[in-house]
N, C-alpha and C positions, 0 to 999 in steps of 0.2 A: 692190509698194511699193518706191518708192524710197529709202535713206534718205541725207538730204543731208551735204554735204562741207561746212563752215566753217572754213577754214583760218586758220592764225595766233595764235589763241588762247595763251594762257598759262594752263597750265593748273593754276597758282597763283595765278592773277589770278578769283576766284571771281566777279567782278561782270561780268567780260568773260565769264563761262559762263553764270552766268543769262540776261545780256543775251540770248545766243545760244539758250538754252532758250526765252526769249519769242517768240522769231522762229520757233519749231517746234509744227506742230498737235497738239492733246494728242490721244492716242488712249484710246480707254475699255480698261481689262480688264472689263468686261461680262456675260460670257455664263456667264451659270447655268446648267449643264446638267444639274444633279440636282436640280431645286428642290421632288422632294416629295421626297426625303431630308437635301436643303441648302440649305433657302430663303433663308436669310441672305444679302444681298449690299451689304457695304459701296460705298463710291464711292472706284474706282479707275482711275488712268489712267495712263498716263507719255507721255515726249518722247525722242526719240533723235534724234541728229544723231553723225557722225566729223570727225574732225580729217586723217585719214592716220594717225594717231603713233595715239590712242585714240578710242575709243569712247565719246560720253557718251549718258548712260538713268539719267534721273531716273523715277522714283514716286512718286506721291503719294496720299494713303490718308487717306480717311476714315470713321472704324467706330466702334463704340461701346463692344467687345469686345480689348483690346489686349496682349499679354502678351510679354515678354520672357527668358524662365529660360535658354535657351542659354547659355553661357559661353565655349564655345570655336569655334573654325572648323572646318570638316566635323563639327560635331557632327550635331543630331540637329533644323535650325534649320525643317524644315518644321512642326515641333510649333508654332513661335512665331508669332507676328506676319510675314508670311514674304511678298517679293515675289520672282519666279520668270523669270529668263527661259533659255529656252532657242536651242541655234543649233547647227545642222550643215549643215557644209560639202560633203559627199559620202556616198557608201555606206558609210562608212568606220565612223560613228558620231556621237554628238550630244555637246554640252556643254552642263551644265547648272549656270547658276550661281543659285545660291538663300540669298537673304539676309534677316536679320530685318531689323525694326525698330530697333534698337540695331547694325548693323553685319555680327553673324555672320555668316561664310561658308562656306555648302558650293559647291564645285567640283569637277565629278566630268566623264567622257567615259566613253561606255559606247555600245555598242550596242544591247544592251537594257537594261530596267529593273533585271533582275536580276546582270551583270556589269558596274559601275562599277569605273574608275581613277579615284583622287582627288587632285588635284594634292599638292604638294609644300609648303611652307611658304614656300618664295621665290618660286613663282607664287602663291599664294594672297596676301603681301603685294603683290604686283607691281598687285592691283587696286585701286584705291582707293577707300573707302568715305566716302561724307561721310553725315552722318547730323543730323536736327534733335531727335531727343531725346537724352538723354546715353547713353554707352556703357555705364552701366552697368545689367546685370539686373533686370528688378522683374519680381513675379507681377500676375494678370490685374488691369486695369484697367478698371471701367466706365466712360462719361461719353462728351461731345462732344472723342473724342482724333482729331489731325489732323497725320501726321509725312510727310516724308520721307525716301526716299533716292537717293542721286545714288554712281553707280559711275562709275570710270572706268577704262576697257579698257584694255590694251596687246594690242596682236595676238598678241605672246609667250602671254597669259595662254591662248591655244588650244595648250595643251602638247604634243597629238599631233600637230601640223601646224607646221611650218617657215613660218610667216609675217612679215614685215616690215612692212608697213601692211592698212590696213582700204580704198585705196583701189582700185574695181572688183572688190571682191570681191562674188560671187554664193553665197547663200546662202539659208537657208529656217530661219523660228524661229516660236515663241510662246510668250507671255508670261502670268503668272499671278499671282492671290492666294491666301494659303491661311492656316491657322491649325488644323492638324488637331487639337491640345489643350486649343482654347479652349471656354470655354459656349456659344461658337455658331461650331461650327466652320461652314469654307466652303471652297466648288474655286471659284474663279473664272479665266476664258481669255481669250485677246483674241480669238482664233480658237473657233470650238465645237469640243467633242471628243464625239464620237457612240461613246458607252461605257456601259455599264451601270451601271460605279460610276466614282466619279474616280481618273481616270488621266494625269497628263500625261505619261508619259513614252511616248507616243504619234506620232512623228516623221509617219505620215501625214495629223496633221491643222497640220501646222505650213505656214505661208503662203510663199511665194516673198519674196523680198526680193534687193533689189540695193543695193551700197554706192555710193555717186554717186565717180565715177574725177575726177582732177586735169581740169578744163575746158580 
């Protein structure tokens, strides 16, 4: 997969970034891979496109099950309302940034699952969060609820890697839903992950991807 270069944007000019979100095919997160122990599966997709300077990757989610109690960044936000994506660049290790509904984020690099570095507090603001419900906490929500969210990268924000832009960069990710605390919890991937229970922090089922270089 390729993912496109759209240069020039302002990346305070929010109508000039939907614009350019419109012009990008949505991809589904889709794939149920536990579905007799997690049949649930909302309707999830996102759009990614770069700029050079950042990375934009909208989400959008619709479920019936919605919860947001996190409070803080690098808490504990896979329990919430939670879209997932991850991205490693070499053998070196993986980045995974994982955010609620309401904004939280956790950012962590690890090699595996069980040794995670978690960024810092000025990389973690350095990403930008825009969010369509408001910031602040609520417990689980039923009904027809329908949010997103929209990050935006800076290359910095890959804290183990000395980066300056996202252009011709070559890479391998996948993307995710979750909600491990809600009444109907779910693992959903954009890629399958061929595991016995869910696990994304799984780099060998992550897709090849390349960032489109300056034309």
């Amino acid at each position: 997969m390729e993912i496109r270069r759209i240069p020039g944007i302002n990346p305070d000019d929010m109508q000039a970034v939907d614009q350019a979100f419109d012009g990008i095919e949505a991809q589904p997160i889709g794939c149920c891979n536990w579905p007799e122990q997690y049949p649930y599966t909302p309707k999830v997709s996102f759009r990614i496109f770069h700029t050079g300077d950042l990375l934009w990757l909208r989400f959008d989610v619709e479920e019936r099950y919605t919860a947001a109690r996190v409070t803080e960044d690098n808490g504990q936000v896979w329990t919430d309302s939670c879209v997932e994506f991850f991205l490693e660049l070499d053998d070196r290790g993986y980045y995974n940034f994982e955010t609620t509904c309401i904004g939280r984020m956790l950012l962590g690099f690890r090699k595996t699952h069980a040794d995670a570095v978690h960024a810092d507090a000025r990389v973690l603001a350095s990403v930008r969060r825009i969010t369509t419900l408001p910031a602040e906490p609520f417990a689980e929500r039923e009904g027809d609820n329908r949010w997103s969210v929209t990050l935006a990268i800076p290359p910095q924000a890959l804290f183990r890697h000395d980066l300056k832009t996202w252009n011709g960069l070559e890479a391998r990710m996948n993307l995710y839903k979750c909600g491990d605390n809600l009444s109907h919890p779910h693992f959903l991937s954009w890629r399958p992950i061929a595991t016995e229970k869910p696990d994304f922090h799984r780099p060998e089922f992550f897709e090849r991807v390349k960032f489109q270089d300056i034309l």
